[in-house]
KEPALO-719952 format. One record per residue (C-alpha): residue number from 1; y, x negated, z negated; residue in one letter. Coordinates in Angstrom, 1 decimal, m for minus. Layout:
// residues N
{r NUM {Y X Z} A},
...
//
This chain:
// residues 376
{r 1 {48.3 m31.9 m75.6} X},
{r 2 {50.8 m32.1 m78.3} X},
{r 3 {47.8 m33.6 m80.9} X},
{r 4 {46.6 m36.0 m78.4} X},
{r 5 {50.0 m37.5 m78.0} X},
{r 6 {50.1 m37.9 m81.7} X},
{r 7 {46.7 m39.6 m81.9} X},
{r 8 {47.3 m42.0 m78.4} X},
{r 9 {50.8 m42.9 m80.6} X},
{r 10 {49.0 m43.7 m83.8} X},
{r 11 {46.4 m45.5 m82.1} X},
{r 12 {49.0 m47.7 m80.7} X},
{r 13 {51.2 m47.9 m83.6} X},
{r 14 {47.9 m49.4 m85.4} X},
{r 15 {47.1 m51.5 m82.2} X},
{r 16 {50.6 m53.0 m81.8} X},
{r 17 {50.3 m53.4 m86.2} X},
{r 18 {46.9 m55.2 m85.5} X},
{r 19 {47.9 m57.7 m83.0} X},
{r 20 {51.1 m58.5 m85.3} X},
{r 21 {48.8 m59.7 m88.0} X},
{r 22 {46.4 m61.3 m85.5} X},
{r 23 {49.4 m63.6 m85.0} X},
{r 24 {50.7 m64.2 m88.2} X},
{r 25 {47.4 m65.1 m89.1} X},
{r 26 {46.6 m67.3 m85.7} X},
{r 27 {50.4 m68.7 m86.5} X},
{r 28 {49.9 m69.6 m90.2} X},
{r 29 {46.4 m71.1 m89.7} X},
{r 30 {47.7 m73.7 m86.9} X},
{r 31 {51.0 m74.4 m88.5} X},
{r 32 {50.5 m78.0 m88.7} X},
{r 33 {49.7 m77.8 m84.6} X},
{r 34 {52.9 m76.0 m84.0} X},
{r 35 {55.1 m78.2 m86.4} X},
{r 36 {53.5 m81.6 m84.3} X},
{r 37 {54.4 m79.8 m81.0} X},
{r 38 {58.0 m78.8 m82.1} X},
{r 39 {58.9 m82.2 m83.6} X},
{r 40 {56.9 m83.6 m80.1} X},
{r 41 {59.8 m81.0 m78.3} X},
{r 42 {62.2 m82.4 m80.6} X},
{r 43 {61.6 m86.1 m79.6} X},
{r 44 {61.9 m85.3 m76.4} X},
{r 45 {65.4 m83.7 m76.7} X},
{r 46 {66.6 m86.1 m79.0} X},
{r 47 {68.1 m88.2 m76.3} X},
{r 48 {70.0 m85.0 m74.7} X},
{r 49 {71.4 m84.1 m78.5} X},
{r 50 {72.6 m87.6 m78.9} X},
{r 51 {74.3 m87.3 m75.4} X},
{r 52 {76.0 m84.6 m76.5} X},
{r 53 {77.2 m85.5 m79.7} X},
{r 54 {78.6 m88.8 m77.7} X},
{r 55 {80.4 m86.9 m75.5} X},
{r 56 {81.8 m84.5 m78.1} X},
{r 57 {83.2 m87.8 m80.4} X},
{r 58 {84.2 m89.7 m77.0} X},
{r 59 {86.2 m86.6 m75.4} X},
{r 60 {89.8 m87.1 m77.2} X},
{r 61 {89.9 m90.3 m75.9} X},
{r 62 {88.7 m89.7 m72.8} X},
{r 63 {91.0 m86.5 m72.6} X},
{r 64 {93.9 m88.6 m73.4} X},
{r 65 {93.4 m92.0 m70.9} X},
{r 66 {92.7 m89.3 m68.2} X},
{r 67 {96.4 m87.9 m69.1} X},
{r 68 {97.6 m91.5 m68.0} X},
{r 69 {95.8 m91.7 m65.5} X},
{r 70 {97.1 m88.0 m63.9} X},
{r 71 {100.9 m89.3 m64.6} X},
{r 72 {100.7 m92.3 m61.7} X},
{r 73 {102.0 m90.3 m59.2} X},
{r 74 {102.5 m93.2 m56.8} X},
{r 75 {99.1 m94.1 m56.2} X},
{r 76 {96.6 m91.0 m55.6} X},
{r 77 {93.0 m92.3 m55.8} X},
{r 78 {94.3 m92.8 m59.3} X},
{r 79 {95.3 m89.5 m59.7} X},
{r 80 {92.4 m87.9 m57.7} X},
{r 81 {89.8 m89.9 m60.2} X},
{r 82 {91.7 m89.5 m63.2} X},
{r 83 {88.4 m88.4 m65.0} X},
{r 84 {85.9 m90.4 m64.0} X},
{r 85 {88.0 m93.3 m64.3} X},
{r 86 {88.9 m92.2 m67.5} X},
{r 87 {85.4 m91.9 m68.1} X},
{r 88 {84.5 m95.8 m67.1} X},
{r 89 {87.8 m97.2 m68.7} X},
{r 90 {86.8 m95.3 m72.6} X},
{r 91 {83.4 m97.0 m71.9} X},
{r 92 {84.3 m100.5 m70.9} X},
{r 93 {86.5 m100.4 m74.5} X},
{r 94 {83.1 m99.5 m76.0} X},
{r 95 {81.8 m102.4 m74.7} X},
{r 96 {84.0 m105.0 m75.3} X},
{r 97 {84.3 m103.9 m79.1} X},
{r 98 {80.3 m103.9 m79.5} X},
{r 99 {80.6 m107.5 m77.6} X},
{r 100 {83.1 m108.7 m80.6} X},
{r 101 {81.5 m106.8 m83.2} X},
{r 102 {78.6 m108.1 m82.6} X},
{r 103 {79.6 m112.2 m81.9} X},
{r 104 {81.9 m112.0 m84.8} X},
{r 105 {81.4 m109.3 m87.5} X},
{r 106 {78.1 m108.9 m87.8} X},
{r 107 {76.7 m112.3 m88.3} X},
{r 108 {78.7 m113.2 m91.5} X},
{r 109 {78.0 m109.6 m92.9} X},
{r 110 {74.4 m110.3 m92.3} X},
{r 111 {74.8 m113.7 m93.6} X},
{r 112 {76.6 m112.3 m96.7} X},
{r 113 {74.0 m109.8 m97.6} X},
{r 114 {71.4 m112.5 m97.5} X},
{r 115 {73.4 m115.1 m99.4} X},
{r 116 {74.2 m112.3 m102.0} X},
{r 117 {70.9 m111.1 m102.4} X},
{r 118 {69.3 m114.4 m102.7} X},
{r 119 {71.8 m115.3 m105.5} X},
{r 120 {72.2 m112.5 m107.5} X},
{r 121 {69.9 m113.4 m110.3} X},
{r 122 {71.8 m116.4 m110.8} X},
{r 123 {75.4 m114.5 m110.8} X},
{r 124 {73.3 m112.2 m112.6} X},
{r 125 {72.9 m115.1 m115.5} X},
{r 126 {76.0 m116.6 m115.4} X},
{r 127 {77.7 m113.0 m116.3} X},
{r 128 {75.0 m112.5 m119.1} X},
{r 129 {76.2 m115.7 m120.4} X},
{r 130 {79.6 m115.5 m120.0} X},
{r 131 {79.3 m112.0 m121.9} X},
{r 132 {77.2 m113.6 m124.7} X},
{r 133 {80.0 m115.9 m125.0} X},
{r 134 {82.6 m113.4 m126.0} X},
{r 135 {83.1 m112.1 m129.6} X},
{r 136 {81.3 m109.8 m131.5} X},
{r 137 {84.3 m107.4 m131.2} X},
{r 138 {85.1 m107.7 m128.0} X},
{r 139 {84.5 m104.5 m125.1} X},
{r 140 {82.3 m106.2 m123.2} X},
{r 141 {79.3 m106.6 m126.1} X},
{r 142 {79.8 m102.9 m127.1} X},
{r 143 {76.5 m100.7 m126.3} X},
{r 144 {77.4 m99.4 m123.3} X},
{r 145 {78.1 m102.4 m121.9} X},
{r 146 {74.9 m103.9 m122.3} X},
{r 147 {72.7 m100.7 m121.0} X},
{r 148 {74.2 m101.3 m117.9} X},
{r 149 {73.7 m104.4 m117.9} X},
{r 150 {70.2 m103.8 m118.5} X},
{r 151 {70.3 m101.5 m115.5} X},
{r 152 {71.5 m104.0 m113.1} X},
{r 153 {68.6 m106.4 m114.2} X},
{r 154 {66.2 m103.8 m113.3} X},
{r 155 {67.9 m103.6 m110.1} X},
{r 156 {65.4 m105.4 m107.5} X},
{r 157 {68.5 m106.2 m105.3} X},
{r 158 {66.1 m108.0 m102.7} X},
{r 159 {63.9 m104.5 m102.5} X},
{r 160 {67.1 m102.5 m101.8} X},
{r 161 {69.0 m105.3 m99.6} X},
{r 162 {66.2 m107.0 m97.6} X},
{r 163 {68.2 m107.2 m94.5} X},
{r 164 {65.4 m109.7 m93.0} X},
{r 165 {62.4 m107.0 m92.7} X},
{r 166 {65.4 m104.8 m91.4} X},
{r 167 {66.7 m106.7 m89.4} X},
{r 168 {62.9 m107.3 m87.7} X},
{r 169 {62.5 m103.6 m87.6} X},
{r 170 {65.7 m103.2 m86.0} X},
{r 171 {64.8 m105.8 m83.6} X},
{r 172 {61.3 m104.2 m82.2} X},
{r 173 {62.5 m100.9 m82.2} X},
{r 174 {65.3 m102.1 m79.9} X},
{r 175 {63.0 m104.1 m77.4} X},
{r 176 {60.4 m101.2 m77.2} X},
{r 177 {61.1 m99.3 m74.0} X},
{r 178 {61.0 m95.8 m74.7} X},
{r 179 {64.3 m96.4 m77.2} X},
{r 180 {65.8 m98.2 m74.2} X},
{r 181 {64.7 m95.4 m72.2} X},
{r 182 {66.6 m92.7 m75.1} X},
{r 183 {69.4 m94.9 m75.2} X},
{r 184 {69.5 m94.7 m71.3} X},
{r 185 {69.5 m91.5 m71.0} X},
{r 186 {71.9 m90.7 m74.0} X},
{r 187 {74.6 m92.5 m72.2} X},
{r 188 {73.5 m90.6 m68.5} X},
{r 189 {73.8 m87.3 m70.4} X},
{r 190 {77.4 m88.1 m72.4} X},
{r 191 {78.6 m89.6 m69.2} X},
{r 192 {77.4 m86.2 m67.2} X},
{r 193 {79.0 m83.7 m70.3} X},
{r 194 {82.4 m85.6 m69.9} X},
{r 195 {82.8 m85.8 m66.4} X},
{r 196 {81.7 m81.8 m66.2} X},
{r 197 {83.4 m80.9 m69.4} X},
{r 198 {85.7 m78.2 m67.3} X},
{r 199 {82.4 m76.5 m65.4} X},
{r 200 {80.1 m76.5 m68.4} X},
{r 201 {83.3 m74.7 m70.8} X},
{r 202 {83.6 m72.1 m68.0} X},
{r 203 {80.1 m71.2 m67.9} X},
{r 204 {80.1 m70.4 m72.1} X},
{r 205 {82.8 m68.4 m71.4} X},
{r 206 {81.5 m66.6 m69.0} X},
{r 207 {78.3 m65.8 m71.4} X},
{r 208 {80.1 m65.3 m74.6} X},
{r 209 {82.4 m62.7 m72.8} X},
{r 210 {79.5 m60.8 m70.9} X},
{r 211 {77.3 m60.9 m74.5} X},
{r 212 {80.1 m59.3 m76.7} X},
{r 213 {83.5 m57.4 m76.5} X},
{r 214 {87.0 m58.1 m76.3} X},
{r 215 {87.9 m58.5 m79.4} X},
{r 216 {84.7 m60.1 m80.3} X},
{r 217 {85.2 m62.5 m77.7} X},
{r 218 {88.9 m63.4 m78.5} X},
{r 219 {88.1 m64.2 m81.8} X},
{r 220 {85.3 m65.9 m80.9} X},
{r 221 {87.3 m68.0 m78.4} X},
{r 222 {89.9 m69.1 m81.4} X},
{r 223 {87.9 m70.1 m83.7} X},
{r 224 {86.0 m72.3 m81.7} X},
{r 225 {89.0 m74.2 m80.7} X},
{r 226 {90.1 m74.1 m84.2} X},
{r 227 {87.4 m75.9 m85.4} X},
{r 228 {86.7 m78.0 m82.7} X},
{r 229 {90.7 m79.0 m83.6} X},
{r 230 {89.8 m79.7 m87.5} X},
{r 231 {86.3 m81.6 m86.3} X},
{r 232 {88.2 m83.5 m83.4} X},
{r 233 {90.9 m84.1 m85.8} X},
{r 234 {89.2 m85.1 m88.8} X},
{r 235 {87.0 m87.3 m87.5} X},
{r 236 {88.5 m89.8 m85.2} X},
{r 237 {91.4 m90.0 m87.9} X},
{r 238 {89.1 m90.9 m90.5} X},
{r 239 {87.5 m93.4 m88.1} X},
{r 240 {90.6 m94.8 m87.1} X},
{r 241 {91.9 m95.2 m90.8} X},
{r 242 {88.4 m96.6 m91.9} X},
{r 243 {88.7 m99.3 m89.7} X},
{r 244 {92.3 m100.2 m90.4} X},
{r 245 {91.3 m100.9 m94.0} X},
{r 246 {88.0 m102.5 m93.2} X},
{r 247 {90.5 m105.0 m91.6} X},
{r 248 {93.4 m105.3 m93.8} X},
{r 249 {91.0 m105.4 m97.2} X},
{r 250 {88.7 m107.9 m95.4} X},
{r 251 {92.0 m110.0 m94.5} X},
{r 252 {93.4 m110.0 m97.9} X},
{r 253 {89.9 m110.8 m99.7} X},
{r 254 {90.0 m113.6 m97.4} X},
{r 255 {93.2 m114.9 m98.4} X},
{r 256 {92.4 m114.6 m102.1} X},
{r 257 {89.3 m116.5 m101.6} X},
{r 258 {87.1 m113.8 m102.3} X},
{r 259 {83.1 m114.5 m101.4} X},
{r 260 {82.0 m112.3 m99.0} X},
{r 261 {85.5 m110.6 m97.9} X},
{r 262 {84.2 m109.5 m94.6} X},
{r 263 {81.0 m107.8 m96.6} X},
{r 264 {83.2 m106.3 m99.4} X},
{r 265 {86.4 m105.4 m97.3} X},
{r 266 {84.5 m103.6 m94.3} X},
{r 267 {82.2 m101.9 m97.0} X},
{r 268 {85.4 m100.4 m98.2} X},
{r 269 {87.0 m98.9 m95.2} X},
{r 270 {83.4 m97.2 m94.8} X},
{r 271 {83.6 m95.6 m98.2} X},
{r 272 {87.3 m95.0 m97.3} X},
{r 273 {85.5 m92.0 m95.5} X},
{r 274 {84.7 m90.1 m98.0} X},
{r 275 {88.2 m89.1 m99.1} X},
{r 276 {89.0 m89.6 m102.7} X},
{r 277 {85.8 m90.3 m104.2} X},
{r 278 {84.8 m92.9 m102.0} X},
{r 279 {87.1 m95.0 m102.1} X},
{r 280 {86.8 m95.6 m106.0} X},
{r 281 {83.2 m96.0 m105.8} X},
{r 282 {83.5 m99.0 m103.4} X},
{r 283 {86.5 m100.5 m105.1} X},
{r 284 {84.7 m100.4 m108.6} X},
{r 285 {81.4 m102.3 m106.4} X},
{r 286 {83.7 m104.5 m104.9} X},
{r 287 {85.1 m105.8 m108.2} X},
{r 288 {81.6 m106.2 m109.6} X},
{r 289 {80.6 m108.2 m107.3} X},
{r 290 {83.7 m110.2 m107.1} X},
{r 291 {83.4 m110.6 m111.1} X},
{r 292 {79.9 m111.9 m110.7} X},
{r 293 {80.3 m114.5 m107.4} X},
{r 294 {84.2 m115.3 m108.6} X},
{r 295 {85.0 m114.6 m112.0} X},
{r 296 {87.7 m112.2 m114.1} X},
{r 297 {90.7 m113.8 m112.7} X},
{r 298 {90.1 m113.5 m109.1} X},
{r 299 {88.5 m110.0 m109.7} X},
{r 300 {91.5 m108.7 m111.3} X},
{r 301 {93.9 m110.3 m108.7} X},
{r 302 {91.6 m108.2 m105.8} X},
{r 303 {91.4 m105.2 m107.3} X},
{r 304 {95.0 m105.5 m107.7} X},
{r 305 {95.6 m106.4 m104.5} X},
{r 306 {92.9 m103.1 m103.0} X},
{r 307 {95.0 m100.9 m105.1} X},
{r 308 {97.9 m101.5 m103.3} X},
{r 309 {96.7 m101.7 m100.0} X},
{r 310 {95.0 m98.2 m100.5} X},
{r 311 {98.0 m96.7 m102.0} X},
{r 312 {99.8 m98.1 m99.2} X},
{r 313 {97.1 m96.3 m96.7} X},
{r 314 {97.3 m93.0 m98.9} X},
{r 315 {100.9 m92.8 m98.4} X},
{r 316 {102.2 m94.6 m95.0} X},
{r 317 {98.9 m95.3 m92.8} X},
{r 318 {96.7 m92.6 m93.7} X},
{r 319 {99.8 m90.1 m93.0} X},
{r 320 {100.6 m91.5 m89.5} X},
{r 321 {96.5 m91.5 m88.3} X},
{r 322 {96.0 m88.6 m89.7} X},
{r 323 {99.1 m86.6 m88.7} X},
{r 324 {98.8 m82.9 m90.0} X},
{r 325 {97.1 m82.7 m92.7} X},
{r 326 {94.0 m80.5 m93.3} X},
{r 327 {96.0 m78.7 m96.4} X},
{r 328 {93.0 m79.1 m98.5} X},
{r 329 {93.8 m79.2 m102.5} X},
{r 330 {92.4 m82.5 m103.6} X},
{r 331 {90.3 m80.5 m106.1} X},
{r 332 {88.8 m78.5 m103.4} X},
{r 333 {88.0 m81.5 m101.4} X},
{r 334 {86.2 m83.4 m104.8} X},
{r 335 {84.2 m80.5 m105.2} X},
{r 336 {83.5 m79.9 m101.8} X},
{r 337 {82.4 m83.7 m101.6} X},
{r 338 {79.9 m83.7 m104.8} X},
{r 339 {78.1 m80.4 m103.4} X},
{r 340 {77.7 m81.9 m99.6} X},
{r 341 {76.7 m85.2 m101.6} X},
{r 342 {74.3 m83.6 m104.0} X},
{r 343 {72.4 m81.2 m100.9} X},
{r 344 {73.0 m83.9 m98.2} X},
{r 345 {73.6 m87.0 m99.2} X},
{r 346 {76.1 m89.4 m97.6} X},
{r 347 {75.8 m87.4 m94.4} X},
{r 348 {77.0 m84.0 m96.4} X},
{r 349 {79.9 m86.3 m98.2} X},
{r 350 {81.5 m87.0 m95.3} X},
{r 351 {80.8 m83.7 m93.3} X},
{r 352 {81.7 m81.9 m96.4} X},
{r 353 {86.0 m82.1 m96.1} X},
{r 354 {86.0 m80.6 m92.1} X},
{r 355 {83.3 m77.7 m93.1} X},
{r 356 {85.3 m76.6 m96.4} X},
{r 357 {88.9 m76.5 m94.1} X},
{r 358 {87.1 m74.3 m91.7} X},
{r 359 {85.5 m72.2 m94.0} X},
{r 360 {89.3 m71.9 m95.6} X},
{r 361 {90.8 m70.9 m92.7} X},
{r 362 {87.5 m68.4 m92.2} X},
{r 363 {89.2 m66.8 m95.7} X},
{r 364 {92.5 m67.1 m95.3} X},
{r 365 {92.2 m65.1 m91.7} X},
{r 366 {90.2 m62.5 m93.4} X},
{r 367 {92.9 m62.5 m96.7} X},
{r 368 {95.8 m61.8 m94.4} X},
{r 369 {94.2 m59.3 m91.8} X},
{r 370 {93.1 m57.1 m95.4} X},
{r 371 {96.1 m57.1 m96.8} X},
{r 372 {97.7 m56.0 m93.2} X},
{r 373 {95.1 m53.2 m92.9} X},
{r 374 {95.3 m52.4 m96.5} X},
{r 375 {95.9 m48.7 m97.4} X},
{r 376 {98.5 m48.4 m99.7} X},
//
């Protein structure tokens, strides 16, 4: 009996072995099938996952109107609806700023990325000449000077900038109806998540502490918050402070007389995202372009100008949107900001500052409970 246990328990041990390689096999063989069906599934969700990352970037807002709307005591619908009016009031700013940026921003950025790209070989030439004008001692006719300049000629500025065929793909992907229908149900989904923000919280509670233990679970339960602090934090500050400097540097380009301010100045406060580095980057493009379209004087006088307007963000702005600061050494934050930048591009840059502060207070946490536990 003993024996044909045995056998019956290497048969199936071979059996169950079998069938695993049968689908290994079957799994390898049709993996282009199964990658079209899961980026299919993907597709599909798409609109759901941008829902939900609309509601997560729209609930501090919508957390704080709903605040002012719970203190008017004196009328009680008010009070009653605090959330979804919250909900409709966070929306209708939404719209209203898409209305005005796209009426009065957008158009003369387009405009200047067309204008700049059509004209570049001529500011192009007229820097060339200007250069070749210089003398023989001077910086500007050194050999690394005229390498780059050798690598801006190579630039095909109207392959990179061709807002036109962009601006035609933009337009029929926009008018096709299944992206309507995304969009559609994008906004559905964020408005649901908001408005059942408290239910759907409970209900991961309620999983997380039936899947693991106390302890697991309270840990569990700070850090979350923790980071969804530094993430909530993070971002809508660095939103916030992008756009006050979009405005301020396009304001005082403006005033200087500088060709395409709105471009250059709103081109900054996006850079101004990526702390430190950023900022440089788009200063140093800014006062290329502003060399080429308006000469040395004015370019000096606007990178003068920038300078001061971001020191004055760095040290009175910045600290007042910001609020507590992440407590991030700059040196951590550079090299936290080249990595992202060099595995994920512009995406990994920006995401870069938020990860490295969590993963800091990941080691820290661990630092202090070993030395508490430590045997002596």
């Amino acid at each position: 009996m003993e024996k044909k246990t045995k056998n019956w328990t290497k048969w199936l041990y071979w059996f169950t072995f079998a069938i695993a390689v049968i689908f290994v096999y079957k799994t390898v063989n049709s993996l282009e099938q199964i990658m079209g069906w899961v980026n299919h599934l993907l597709s599909i969700l798409a609109p759901f996952a941008i829902g939900v990352l609309i509601s997560y970037i729209l609930y501090i807002p919508c957390r704080k109107v709903e605040e002012c709307y719970k203190k008017s005591k004196k009328v009680k619908i008010i009070e009653k609806k605090a959330r979804p009016l919250s909900i409709l009031t966070v929306y209708f700013i939404i719209f209203i700023l898409l209305l005005i940026l796209i009426n009065f921003i957008i158009p003369p950025i387009i405009q200047s990325i067309i204008d700049l790209t059509n004209n570049f070989s001529s500011y192009y030439e007229t820097a060339v000449t200007k250069i070749n004008e210089l003398p023989e001692d001077s910086f500007w006719k050194t050999e690394v000077i005229a390498r780059i300049m050798n690598e801006i000629q190579n630039i095909d500025i109207k392959q990179i900038m061709n807002v036109e065929v962009l601006t035609q793909y933009a337009q029929g992907a926009l008018s096709a109806a299944s992206k309507v229908f995304d969009v559609f149900v994008a906004i559905v989904v964020s408005i649901y998540v908001l408005n059942s923000r408290t239910e759907i919280v409970q209900f991961f509670r309620r999983l997380a502490g039936a899947i693991f233990n106390k302890k697991a679970y309270a840990n569990l339960n700070k850090y979350f918050h923790r980071t969804n602090e530094i993430f909530f934090h993070f971002l809508s500050s660095q939103f916030l402070d992008a756009i006050v400097v979009g405005i301020l540097t396009s304001i005082a380009m403006s005033l200087l007389g500088v060709k395409y301010a709105i471009l250059l100045g709103f081109m900054i406060g996006i850079f101004n995202l990526i702390p430190y580095i950023g900022a440089i980057i788009a200063v140093v493009i800014a006062g290329i372009i502003t060399l080429f379209t308006g000469g040395l004087s004015q370019a000096i006088w606007m990178l003068i100008i920038v300078t001061v307007l971001q020191q004055i963000d760095a040290n009175i702005i910045n600290p007042k949107i910001v609020g507590n600061s992440l407590k991030i050494s700059p040196l951590l934050v550079i090299l936290a900001v080249t990595v992202g930048g060099a595995y994920f591009g512009i995406i990994g840059m920006f995401l870069a500052v938020p990860i490295i502060a969590i993963l800091k207070v990941l080691i820290e946490d661990f630092i202090e409970y070993r030395e508490q536990n430590k045997v002596v």
